[in-house]
Biopython code that builds the backbone (N, CA, C, O; Angstrom):
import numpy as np
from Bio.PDB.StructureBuilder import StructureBuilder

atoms = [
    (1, "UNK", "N", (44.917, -19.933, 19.120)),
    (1, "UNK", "CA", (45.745, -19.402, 18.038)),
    (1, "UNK", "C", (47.193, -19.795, 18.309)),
    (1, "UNK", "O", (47.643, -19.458, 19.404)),
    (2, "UNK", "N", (47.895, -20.381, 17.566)),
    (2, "UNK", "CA", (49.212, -21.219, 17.750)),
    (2, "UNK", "C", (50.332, -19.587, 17.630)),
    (2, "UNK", "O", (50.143, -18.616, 16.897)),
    (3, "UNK", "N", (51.153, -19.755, 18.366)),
    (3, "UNK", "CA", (51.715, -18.482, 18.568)),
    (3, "UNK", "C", (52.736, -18.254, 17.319)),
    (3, "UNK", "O", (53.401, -17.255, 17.593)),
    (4, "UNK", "N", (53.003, -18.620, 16.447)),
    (4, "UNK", "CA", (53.454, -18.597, 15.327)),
    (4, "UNK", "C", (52.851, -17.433, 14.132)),
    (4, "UNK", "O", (53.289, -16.598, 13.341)),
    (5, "UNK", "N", (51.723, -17.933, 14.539)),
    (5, "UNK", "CA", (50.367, -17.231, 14.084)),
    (5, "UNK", "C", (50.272, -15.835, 14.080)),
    (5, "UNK", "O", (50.341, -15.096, 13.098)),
    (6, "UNK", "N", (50.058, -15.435, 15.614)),
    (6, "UNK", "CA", (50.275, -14.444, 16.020)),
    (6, "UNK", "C", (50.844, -12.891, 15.575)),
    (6, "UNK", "O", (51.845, -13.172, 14.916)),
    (7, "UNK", "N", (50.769, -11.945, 15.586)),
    (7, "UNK", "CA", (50.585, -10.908, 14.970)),
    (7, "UNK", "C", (51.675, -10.366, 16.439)),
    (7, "UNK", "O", (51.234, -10.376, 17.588)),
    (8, "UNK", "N", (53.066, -9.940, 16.104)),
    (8, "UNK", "CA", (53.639, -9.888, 17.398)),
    (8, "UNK", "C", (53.197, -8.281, 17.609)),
    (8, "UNK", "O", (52.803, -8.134, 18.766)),
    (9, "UNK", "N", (53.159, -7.398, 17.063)),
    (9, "UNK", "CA", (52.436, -6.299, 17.089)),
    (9, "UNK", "C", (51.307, -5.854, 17.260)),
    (9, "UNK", "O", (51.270, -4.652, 17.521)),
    (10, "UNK", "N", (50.009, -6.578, 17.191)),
    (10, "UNK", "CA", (48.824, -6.628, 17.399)),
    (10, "UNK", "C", (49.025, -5.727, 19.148)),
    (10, "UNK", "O", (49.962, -5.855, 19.936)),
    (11, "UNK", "N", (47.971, -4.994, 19.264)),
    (11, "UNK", "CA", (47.613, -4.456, 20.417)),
    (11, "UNK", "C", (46.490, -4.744, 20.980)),
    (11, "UNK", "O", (45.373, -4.488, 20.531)),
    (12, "UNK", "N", (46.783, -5.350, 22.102)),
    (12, "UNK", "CA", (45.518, -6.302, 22.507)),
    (12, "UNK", "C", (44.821, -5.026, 23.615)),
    (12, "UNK", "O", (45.459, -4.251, 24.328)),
    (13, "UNK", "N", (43.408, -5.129, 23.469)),
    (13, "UNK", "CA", (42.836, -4.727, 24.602)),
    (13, "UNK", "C", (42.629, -5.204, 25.747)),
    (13, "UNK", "O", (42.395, -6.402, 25.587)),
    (14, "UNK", "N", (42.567, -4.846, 27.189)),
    (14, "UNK", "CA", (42.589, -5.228, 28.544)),
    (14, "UNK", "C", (41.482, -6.178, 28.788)),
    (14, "UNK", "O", (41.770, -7.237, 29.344)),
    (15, "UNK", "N", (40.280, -5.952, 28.457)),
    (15, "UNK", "CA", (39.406, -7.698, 28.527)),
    (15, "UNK", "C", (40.041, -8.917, 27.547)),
    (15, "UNK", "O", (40.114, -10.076, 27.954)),
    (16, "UNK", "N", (40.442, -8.549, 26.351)),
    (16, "UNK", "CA", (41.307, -9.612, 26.184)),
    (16, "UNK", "C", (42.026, -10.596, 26.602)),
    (16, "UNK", "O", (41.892, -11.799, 26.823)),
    (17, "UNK", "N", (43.289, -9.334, 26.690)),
    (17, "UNK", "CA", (44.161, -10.119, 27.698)),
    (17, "UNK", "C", (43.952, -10.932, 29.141)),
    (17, "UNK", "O", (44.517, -11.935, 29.576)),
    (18, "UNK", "N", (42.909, -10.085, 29.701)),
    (18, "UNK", "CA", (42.252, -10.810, 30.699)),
    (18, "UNK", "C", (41.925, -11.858, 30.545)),
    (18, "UNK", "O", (42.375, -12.718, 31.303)),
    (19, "UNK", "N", (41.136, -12.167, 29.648)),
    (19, "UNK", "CA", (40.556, -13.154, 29.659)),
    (19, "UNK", "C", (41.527, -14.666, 29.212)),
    (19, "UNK", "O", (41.437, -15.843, 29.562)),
    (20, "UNK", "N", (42.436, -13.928, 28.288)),
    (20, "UNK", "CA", (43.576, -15.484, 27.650)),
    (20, "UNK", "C", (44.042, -15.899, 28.894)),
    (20, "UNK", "O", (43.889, -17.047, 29.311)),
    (21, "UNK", "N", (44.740, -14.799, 29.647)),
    (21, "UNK", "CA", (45.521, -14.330, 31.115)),
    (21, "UNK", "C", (44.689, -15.218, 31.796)),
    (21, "UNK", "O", (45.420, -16.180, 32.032)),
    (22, "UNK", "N", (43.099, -15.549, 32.444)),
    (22, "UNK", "CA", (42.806, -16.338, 33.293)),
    (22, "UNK", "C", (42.905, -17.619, 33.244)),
    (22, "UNK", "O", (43.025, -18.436, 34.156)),
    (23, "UNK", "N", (42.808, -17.838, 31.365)),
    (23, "UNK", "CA", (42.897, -19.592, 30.465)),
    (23, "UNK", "C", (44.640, -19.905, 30.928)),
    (23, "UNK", "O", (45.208, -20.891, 31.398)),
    (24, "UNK", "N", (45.143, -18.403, 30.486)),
    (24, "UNK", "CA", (47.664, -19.131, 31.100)),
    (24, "UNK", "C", (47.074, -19.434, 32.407)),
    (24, "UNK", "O", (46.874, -20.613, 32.699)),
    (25, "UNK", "N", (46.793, -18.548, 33.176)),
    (25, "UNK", "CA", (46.789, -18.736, 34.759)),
    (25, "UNK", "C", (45.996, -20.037, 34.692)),
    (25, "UNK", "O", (46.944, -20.793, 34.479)),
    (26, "UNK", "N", (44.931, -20.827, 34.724)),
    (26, "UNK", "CA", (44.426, -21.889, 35.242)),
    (26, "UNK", "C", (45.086, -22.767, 34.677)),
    (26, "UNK", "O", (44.828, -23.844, 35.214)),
    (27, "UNK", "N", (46.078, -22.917, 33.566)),
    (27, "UNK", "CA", (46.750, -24.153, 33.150)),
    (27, "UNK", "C", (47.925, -23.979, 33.228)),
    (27, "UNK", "O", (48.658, -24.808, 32.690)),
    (28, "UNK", "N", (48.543, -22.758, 33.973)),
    (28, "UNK", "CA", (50.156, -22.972, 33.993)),
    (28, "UNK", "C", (50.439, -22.677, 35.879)),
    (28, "UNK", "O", (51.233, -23.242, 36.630)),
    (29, "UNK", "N", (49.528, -21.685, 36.138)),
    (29, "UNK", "CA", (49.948, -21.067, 37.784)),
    (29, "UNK", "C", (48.916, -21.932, 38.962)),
    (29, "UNK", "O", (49.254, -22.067, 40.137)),
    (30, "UNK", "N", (47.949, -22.331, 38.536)),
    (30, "UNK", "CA", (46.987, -22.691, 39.385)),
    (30, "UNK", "C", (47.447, -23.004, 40.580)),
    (30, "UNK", "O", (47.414, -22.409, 41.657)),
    (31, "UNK", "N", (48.042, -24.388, 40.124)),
    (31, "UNK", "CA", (48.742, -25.588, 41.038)),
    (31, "UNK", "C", (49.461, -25.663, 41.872)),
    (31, "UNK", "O", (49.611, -26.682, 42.546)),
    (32, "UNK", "N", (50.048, -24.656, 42.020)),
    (32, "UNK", "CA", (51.117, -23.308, 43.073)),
    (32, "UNK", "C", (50.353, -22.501, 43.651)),
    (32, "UNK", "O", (50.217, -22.668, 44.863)),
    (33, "UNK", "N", (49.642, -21.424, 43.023)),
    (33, "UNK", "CA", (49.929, -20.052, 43.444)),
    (33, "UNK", "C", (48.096, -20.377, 43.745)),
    (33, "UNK", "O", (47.743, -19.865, 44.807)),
    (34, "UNK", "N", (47.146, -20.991, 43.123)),
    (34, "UNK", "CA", (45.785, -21.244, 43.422)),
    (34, "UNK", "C", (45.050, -20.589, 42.881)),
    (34, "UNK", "O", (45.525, -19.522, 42.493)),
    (35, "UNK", "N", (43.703, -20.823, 42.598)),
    (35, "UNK", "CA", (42.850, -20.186, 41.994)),
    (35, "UNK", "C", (42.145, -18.823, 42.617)),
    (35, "UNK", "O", (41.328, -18.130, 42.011)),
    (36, "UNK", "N", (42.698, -18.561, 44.124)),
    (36, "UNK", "CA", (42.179, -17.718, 44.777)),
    (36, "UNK", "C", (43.560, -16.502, 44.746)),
    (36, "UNK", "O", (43.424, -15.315, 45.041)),
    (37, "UNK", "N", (44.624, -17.040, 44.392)),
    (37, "UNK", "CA", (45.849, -16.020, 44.256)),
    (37, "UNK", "C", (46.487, -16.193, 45.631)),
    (37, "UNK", "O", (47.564, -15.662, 45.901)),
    (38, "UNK", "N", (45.868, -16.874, 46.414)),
    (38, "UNK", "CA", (46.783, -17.174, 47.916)),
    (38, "UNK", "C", (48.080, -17.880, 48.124)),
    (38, "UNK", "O", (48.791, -17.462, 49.038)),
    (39, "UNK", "N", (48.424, -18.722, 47.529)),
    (39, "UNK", "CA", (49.384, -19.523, 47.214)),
    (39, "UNK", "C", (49.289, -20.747, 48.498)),
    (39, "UNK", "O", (48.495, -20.831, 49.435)),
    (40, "UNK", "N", (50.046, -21.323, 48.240)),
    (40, "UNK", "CA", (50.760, -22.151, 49.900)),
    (40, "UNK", "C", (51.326, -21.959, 50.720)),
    (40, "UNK", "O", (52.345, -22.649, 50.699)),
    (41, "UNK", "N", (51.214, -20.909, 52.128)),
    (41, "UNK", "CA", (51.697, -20.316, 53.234)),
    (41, "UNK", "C", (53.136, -21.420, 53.249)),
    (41, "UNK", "O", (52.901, -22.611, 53.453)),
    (42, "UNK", "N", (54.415, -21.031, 53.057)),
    (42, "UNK", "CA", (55.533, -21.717, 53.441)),
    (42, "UNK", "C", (55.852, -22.601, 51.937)),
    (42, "UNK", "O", (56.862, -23.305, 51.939)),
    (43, "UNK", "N", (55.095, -22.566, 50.818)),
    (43, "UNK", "CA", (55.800, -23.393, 49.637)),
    (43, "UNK", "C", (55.442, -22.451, 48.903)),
    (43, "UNK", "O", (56.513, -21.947, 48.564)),
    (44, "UNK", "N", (54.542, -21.815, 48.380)),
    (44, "UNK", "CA", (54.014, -21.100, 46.820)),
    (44, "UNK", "C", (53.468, -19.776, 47.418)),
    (44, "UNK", "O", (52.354, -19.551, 47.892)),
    (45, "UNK", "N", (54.601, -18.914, 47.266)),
    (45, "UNK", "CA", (54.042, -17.381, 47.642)),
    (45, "UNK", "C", (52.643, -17.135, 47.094)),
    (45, "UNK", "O", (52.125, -17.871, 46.253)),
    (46, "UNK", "N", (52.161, -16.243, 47.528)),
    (46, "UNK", "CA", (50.664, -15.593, 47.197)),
    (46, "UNK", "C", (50.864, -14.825, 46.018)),
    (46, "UNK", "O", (52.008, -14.469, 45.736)),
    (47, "UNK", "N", (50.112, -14.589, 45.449)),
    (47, "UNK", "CA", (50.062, -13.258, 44.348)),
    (47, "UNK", "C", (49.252, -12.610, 44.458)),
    (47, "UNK", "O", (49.331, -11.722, 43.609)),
    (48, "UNK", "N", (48.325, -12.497, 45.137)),
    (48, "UNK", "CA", (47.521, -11.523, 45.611)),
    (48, "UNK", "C", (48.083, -10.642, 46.780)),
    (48, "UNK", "O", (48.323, -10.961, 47.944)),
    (49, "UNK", "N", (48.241, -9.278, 46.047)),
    (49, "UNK", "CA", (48.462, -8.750, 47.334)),
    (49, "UNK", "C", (50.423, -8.558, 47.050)),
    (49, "UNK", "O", (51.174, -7.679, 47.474)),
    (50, "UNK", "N", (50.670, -9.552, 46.340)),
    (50, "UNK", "CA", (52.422, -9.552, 46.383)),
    (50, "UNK", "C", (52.939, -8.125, 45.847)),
    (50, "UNK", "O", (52.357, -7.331, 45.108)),
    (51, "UNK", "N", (54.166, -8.045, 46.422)),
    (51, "UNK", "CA", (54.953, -6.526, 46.490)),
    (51, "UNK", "C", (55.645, -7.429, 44.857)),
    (51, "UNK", "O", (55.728, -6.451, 44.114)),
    (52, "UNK", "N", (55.903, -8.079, 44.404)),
    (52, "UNK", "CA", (56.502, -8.640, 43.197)),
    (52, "UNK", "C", (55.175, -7.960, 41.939)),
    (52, "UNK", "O", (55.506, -7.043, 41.187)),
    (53, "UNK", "N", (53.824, -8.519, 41.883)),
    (53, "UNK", "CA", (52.907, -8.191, 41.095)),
    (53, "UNK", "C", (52.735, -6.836, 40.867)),
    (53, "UNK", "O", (52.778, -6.165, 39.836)),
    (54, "UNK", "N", (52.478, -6.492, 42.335)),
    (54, "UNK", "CA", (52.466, -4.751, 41.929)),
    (54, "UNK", "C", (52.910, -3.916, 42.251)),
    (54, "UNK", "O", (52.430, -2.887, 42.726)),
    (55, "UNK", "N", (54.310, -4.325, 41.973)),
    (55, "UNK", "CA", (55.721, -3.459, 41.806)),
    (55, "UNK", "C", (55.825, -3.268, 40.217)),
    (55, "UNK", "O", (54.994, -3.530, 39.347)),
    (56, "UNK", "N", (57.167, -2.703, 40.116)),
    (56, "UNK", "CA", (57.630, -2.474, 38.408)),
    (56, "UNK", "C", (57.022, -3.590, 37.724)),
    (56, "UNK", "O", (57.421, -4.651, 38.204)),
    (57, "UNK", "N", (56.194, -3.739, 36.770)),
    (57, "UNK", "CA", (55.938, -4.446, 35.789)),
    (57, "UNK", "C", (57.483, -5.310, 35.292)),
    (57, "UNK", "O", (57.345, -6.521, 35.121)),
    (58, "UNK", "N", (58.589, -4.855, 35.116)),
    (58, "UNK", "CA", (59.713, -5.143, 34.451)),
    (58, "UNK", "C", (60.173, -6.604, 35.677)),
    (58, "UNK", "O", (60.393, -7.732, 35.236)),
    (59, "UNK", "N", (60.253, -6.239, 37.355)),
    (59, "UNK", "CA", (60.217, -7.460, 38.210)),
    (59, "UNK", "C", (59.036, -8.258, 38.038)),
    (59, "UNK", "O", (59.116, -9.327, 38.643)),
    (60, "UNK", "N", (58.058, -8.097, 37.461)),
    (60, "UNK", "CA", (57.219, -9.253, 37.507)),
    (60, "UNK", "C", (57.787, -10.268, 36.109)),
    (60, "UNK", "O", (58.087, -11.461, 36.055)),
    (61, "UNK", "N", (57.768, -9.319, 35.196)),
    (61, "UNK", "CA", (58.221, -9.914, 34.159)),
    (61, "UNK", "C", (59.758, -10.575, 33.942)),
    (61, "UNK", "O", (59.983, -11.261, 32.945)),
    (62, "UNK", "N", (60.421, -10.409, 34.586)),
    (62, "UNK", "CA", (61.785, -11.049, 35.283)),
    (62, "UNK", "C", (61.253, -12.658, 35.655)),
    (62, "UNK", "O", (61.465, -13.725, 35.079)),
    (63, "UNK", "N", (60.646, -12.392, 36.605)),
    (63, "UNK", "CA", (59.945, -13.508, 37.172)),
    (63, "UNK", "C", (59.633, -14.584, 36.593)),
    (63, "UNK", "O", (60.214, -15.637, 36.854)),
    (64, "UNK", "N", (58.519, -14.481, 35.579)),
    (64, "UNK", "CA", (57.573, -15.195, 34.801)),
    (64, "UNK", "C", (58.390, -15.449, 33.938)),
    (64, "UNK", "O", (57.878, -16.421, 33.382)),
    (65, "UNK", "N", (59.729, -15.152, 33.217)),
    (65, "UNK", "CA", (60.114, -14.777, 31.950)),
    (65, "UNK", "C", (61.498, -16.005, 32.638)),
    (65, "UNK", "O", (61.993, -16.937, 32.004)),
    (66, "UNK", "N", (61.714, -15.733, 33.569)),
    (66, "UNK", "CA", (63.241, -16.388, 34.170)),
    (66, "UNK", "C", (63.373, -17.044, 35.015)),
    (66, "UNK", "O", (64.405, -17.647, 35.310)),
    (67, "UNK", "N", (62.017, -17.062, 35.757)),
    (67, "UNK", "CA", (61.928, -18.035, 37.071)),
    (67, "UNK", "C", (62.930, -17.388, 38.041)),
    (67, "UNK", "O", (63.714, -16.442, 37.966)),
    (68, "UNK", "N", (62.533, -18.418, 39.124)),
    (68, "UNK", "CA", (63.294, -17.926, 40.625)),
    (68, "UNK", "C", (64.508, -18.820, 41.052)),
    (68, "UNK", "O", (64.522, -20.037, 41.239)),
    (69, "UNK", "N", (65.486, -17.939, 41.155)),
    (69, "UNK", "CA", (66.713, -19.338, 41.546)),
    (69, "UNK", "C", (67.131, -18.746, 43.293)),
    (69, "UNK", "O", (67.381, -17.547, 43.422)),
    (70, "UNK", "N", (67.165, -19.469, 44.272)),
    (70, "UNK", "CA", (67.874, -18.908, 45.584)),
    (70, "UNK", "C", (69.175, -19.522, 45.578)),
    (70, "UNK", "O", (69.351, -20.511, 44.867)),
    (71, "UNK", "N", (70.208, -19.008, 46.359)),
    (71, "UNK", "CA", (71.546, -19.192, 46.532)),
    (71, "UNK", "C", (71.787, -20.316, 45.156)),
    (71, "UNK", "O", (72.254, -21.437, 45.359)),
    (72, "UNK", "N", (71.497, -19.958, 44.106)),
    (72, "UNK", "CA", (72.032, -20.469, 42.967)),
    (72, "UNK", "C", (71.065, -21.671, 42.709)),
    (72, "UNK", "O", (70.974, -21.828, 41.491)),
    (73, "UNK", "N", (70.657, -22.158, 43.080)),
    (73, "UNK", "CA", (69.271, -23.278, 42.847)),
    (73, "UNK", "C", (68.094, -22.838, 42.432)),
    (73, "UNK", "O", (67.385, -22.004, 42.993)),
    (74, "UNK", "N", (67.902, -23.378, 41.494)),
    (74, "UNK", "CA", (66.396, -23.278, 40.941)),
    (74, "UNK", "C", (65.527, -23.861, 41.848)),
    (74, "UNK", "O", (65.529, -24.940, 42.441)),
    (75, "UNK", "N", (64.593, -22.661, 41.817)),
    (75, "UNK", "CA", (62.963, -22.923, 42.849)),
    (75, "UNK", "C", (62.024, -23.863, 42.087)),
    (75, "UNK", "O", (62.349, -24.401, 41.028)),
    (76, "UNK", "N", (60.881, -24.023, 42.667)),
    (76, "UNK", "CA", (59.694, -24.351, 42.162)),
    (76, "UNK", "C", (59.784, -23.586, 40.907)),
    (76, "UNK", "O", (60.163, -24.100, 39.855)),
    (77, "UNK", "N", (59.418, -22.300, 41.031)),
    (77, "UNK", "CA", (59.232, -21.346, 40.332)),
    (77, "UNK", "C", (59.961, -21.329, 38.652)),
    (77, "UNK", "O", (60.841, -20.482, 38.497)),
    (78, "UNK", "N", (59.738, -21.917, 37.850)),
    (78, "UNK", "CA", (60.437, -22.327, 36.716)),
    (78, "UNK", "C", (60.407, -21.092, 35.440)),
    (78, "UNK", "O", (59.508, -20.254, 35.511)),
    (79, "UNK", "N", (61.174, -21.032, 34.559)),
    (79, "UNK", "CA", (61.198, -20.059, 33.571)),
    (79, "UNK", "C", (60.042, -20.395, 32.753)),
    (79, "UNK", "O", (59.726, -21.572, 32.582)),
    (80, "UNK", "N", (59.344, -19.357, 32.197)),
    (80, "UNK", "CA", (58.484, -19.793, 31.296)),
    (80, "UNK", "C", (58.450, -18.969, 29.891)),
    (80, "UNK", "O", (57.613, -18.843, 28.997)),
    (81, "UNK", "N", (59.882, -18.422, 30.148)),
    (81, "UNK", "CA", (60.231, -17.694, 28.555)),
    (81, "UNK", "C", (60.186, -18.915, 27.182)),
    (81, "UNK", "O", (60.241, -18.596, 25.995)),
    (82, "UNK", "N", (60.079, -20.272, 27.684)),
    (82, "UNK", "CA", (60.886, -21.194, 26.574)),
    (82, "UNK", "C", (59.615, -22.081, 26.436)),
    (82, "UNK", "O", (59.607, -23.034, 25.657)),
    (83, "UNK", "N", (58.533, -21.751, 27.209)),
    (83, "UNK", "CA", (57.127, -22.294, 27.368)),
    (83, "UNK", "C", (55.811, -21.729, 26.840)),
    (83, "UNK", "O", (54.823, -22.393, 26.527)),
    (84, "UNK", "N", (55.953, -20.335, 26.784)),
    (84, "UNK", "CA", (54.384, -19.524, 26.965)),
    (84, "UNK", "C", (55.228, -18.331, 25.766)),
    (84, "UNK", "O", (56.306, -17.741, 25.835)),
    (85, "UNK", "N", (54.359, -18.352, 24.931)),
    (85, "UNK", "CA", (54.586, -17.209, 23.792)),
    (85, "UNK", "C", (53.829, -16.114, 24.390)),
    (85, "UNK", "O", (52.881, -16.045, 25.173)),
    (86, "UNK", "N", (54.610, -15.227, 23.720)),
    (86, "UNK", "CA", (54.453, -13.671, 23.619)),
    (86, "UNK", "C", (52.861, -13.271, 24.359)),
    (86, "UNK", "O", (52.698, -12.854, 25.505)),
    (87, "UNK", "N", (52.028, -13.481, 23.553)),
    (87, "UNK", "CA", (50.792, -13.007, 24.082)),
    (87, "UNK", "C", (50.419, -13.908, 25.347)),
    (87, "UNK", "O", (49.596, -13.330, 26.056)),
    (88, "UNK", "N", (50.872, -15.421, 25.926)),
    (88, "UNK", "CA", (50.561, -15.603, 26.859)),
    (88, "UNK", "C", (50.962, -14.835, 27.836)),
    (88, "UNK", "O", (50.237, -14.235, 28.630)),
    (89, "UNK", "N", (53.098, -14.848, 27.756)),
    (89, "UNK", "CA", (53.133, -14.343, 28.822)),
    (89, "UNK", "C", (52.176, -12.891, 29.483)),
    (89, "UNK", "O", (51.931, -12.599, 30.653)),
    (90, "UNK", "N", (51.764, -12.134, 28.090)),
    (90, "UNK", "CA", (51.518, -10.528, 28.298)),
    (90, "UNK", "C", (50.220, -10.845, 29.191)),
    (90, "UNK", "O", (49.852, -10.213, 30.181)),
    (91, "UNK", "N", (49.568, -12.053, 28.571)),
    (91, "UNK", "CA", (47.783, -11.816, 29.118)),
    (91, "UNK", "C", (48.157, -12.309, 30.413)),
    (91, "UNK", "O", (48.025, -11.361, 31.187)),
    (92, "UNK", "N", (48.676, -13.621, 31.213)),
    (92, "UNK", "CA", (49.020, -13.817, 32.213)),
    (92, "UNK", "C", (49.467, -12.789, 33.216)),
    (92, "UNK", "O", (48.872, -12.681, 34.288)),
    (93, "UNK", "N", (50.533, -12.000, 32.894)),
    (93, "UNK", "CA", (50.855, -11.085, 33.929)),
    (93, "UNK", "C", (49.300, -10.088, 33.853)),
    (93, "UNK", "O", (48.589, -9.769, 34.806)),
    (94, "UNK", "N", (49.149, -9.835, 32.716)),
    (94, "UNK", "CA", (48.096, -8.477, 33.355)),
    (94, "UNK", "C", (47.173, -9.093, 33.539)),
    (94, "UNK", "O", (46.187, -8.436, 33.872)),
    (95, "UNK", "N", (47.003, -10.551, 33.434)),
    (95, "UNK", "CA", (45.645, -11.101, 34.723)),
    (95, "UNK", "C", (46.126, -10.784, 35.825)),
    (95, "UNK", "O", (45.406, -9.972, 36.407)),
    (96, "UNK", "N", (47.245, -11.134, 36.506)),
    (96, "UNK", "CA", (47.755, -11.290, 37.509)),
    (96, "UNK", "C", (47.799, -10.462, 38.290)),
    (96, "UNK", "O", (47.340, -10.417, 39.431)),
    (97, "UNK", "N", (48.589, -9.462, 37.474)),
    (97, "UNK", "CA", (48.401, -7.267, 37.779)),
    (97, "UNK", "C", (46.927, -6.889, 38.605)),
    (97, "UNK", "O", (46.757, -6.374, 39.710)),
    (98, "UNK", "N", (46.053, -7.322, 37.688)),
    (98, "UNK", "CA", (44.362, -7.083, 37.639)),
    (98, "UNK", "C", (43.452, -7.551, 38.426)),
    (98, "UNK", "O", (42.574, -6.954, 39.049)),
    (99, "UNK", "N", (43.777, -8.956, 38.352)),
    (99, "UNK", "CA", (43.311, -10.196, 39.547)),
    (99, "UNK", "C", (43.018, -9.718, 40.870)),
    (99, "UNK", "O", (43.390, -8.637, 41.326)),
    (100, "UNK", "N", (42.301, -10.621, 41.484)),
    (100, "UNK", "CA", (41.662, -10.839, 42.950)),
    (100, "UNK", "C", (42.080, -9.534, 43.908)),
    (100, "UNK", "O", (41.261, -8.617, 43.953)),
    (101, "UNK", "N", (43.013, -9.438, 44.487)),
    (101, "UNK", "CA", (42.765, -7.853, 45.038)),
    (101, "UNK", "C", (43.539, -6.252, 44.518)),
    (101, "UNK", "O", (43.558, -5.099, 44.951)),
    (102, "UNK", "N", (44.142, -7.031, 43.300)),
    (102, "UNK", "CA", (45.328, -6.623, 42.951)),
    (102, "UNK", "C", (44.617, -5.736, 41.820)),
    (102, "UNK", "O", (43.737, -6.159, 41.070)),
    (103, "UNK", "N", (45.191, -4.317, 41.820)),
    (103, "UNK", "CA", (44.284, -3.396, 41.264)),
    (103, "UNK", "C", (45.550, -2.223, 40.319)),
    (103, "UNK", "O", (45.292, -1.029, 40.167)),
    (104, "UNK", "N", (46.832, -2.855, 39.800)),
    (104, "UNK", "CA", (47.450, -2.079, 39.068)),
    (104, "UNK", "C", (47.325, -1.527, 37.938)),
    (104, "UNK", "O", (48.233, -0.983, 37.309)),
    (105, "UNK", "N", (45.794, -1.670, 37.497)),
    (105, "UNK", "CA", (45.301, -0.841, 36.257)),
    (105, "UNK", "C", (46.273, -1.120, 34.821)),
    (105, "UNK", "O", (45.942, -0.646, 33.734)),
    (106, "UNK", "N", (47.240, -1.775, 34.968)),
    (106, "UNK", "CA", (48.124, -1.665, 33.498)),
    (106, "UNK", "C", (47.900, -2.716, 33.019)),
    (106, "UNK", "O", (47.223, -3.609, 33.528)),
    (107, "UNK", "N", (48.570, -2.734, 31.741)),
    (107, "UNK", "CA", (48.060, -3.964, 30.844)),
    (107, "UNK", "C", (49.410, -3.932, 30.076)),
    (107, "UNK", "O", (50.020, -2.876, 29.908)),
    (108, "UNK", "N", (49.965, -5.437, 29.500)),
    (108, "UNK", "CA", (51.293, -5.837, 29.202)),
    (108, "UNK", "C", (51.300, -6.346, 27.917)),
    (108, "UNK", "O", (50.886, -7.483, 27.690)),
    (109, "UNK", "N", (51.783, -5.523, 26.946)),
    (109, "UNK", "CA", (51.418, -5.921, 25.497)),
    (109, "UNK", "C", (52.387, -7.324, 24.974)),
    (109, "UNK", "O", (53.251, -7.474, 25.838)),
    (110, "UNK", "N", (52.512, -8.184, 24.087)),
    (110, "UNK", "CA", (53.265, -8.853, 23.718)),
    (110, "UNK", "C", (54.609, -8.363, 23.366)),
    (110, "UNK", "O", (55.669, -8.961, 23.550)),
    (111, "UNK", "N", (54.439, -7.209, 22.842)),
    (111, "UNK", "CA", (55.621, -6.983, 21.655)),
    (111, "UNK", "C", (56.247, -5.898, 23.289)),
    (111, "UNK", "O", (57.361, -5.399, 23.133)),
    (112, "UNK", "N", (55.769, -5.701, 24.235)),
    (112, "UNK", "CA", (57.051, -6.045, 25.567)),
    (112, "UNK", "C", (57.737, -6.836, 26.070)),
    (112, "UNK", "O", (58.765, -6.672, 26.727)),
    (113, "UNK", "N", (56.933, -8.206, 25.648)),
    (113, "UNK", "CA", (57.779, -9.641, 26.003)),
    (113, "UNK", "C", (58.710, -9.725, 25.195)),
    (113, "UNK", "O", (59.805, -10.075, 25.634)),
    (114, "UNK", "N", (58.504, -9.328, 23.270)),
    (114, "UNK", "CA", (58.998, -9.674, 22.750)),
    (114, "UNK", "C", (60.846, -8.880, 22.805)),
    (114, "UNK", "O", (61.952, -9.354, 22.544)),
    (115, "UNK", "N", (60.330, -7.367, 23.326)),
    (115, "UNK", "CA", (61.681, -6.833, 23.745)),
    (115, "UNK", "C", (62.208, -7.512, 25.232)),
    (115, "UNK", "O", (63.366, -7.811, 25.526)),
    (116, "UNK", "N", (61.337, -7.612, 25.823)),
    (116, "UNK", "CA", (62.365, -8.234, 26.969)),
    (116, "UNK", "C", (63.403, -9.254, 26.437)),
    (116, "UNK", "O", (64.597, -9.251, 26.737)),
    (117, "UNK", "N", (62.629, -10.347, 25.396)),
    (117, "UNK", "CA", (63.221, -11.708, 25.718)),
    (117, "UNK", "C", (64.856, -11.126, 24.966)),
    (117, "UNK", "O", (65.868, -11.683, 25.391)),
    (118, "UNK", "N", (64.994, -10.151, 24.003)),
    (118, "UNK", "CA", (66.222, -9.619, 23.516)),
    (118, "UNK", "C", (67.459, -9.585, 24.916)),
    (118, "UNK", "O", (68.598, -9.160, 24.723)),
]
sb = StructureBuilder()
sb.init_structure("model")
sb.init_model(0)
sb.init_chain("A")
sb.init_seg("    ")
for serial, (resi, resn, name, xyz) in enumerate(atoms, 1):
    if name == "N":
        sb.init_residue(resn, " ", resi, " ")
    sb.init_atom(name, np.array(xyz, "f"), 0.0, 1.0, " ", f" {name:<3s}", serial, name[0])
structure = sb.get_structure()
């Protein structure tokens, strides 16, 4: 569904999102962070298990939404506010939330992305 499309209000249910969330994750996070959520010890933090995932929902979404810059340089870690519409970013994080050992029970609607990106 082309995100244009999209219903920015629609309230998605948690297998849903899961499920779009595993299709963002294998074509946007894989390649970094891995299909197991381990990442690359010393290049691509883990997400399984990360104090970032299942902390405040609002720092994860920082993250995903703005990417990571250290002492003023952009990381690997790239913005994906200008890449992944509304319902990706939402299903992605609450795969992510949900995923491999990671057990934060919440689920991240679009029309939260859509206030963040304000």
């Amino acid at each position: 569904v082309a995100a244009a499309a999209e219903d920015p209000a629609k309230v998605w249910e948690a297998k849903d999102l899961m499920a779009r969330g595993e299709k963002v994750y294998a074509a946007n996070c894989v390649a970094c962070h891995q299909a197991n959520g381990k990442g690359v010890p010393g290049a691509f933090p883990a997400l399984d298990g990360s104090k970032v995932v299942n902390g405040p929902t609002a720092d994860q979404l920082n993250v995903v939404m703005n990417g990571v810059s250290k002492n003023g340089a952009p990381t690997a870690m790239v913005a994906w506010k200008g890449t992944l519409s509304d319902a990706d970013i939402a299903a992605v994080v609450t795969y992510e939330r949900n995923a491999w050992g990671n057990k934060a029970g919440d689920v991240v609607q679009p029309a939260e992305i859509r206030a963040a990106r304000k």
